[in-house]
N, C-alpha and C positions, 0 to 999 in steps of 0.2 A: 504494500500500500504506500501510496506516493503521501507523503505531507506537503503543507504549503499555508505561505502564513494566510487567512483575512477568509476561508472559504465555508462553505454550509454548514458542514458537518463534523461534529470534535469526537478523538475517541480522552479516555482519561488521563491515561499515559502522553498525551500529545497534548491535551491542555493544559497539564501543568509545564509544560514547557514552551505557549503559547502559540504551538504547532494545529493547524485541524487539515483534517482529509480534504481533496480535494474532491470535487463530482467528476466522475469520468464520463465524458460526455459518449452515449453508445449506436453508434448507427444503425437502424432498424437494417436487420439481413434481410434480402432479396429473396430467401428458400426458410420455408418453413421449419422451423427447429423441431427435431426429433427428439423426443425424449427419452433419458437413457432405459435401457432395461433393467431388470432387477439382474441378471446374470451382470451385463458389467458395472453395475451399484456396490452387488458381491464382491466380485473380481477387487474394486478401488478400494473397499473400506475390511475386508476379511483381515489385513495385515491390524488395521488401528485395533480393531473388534478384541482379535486373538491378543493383542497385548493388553488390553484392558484387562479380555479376562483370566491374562496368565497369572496380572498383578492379584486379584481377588479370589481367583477359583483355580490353579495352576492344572490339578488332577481333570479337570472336567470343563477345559476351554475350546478345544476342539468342538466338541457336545452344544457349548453355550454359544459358538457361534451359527453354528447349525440350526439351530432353535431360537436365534432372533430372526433367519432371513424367514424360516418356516411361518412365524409370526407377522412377518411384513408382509409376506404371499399371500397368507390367509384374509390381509384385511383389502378389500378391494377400494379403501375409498384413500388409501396412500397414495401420494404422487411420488415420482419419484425424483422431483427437481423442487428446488429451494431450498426448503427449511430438510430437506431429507435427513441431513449426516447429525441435526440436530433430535428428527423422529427414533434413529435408529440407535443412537446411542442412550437416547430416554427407554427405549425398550431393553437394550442390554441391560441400564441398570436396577428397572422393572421385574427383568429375568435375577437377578442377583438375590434382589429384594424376595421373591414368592421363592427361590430354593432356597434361602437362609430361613425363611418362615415354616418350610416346607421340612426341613432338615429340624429347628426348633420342635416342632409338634411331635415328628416322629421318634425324635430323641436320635436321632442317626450317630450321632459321635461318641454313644454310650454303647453305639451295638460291637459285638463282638464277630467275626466271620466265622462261621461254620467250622470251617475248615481248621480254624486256628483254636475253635473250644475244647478240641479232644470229644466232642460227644461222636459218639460215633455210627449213632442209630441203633435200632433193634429192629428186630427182623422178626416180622408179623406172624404168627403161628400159623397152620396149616386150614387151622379152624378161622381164623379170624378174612385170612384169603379167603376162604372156601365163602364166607358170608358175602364181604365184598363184591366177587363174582357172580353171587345168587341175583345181589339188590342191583347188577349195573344189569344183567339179564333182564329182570323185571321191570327196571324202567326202558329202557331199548325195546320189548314188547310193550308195552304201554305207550309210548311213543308213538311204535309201528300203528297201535289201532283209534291213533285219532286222524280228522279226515285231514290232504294234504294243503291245504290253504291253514288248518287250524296248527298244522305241525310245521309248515314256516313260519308262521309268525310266532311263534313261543320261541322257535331255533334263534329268528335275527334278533329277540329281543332278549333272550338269556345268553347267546352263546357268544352271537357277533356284539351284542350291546348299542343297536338301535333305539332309538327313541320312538313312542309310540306314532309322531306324527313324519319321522324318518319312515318307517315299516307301510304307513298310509301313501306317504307319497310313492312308492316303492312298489307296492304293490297295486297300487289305483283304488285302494278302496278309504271309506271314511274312519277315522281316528276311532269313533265310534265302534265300529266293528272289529278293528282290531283291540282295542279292551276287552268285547265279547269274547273274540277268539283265545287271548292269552286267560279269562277265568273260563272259558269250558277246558281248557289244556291243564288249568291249574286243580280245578274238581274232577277230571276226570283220572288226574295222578292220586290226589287224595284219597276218591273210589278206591280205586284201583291196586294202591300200593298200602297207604294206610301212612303212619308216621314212619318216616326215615330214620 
């Protein structure tokens, strides 16, 4: 940035030395400006990102930068010129914010790894297999005899984890009906199987 004494604009550093920015005067271009894409937004800012978050999260900055662009992609009303480098580093430090909160709740820094407990599992009795096998039997036929519109919709919404008006749009029918469908799947297991 150019300084120059007597012009519009002061930063604070330059008015205490009785310097302000000058206006750089911009000639409207002849060819419509392209806006960059989120690939090379990536590409420029993945270096700043990754140092950010080596200084706060070293183990998991690769991770965190991965999941700021993922968060920028997902929001369709981003632009990606102006204030961009100012959006995306407010999301980085947003991302910081909800895993340290997230880490907080779970108590994460208190867990211990498996592998490092010495526990070393116990190995289920032949009897206790043999039930297991019975009740995975018995719901897989219970399953099998509900009709197939009533047994996808119980599938997308217990297994894949749709939302009941994802599963509607999805399948063309009303929100309504798919609530039907997942409480006749849910009494027809209870019939059926009895408590688990």
């Amino acid at each position: 940035m150019r300084y120059t004494q007597g012009a519009a604009y002061t930063s604070r550093g330059a008015a205490r030395r009785g310097l302000t920015r000058s206006r750089v005067m911009q000639t409207p271009s002849t060819a419509p400006s392209v806006p960059p894409s989120l690939e090379e937004q990536a590409a420029k800012y993945r270096g700043p990102l990754l140092r950010f978050f080596t200084r706060h999260a070293p183990a998991d900055a690769e991770d965190l930068v991965q999941e700021v662009f993922v968060r920028v992609a997902r929001n369709p009303g981003v632009t990606l010129e102006g204030h961009f480098e100012g959006y995306l580093f407010q999301t980085a430090s947003n991302l910081l914010r909800d895993r340290f909160r997230r880490r907080q709740t779970r108590r994460a820094d208190n867990h211990v790894p498996l592998e490092e407990s010495g526990y070393e599992g116990e190995v289920p009795s032949e009897e206790r297999v043999y039930e297991g096998r019975e009740t995975l039997r018995r719901f897989t036929d219970a399953l099998a005899e509900l009709p197939p519109t009533c047994r996808l919709v119980f599938f997308l919404q217990r297994y894949e984890g749709l939302s009941y008006a994802a599963i509607a749009a999805r399948l063309s029918i009303s929100v309504s009906a798919v609530e039907k469908h997942i409480m006749k799947a849910l009494l027809h297991f209870d019939t059926r199987l009895g408590p688990l």
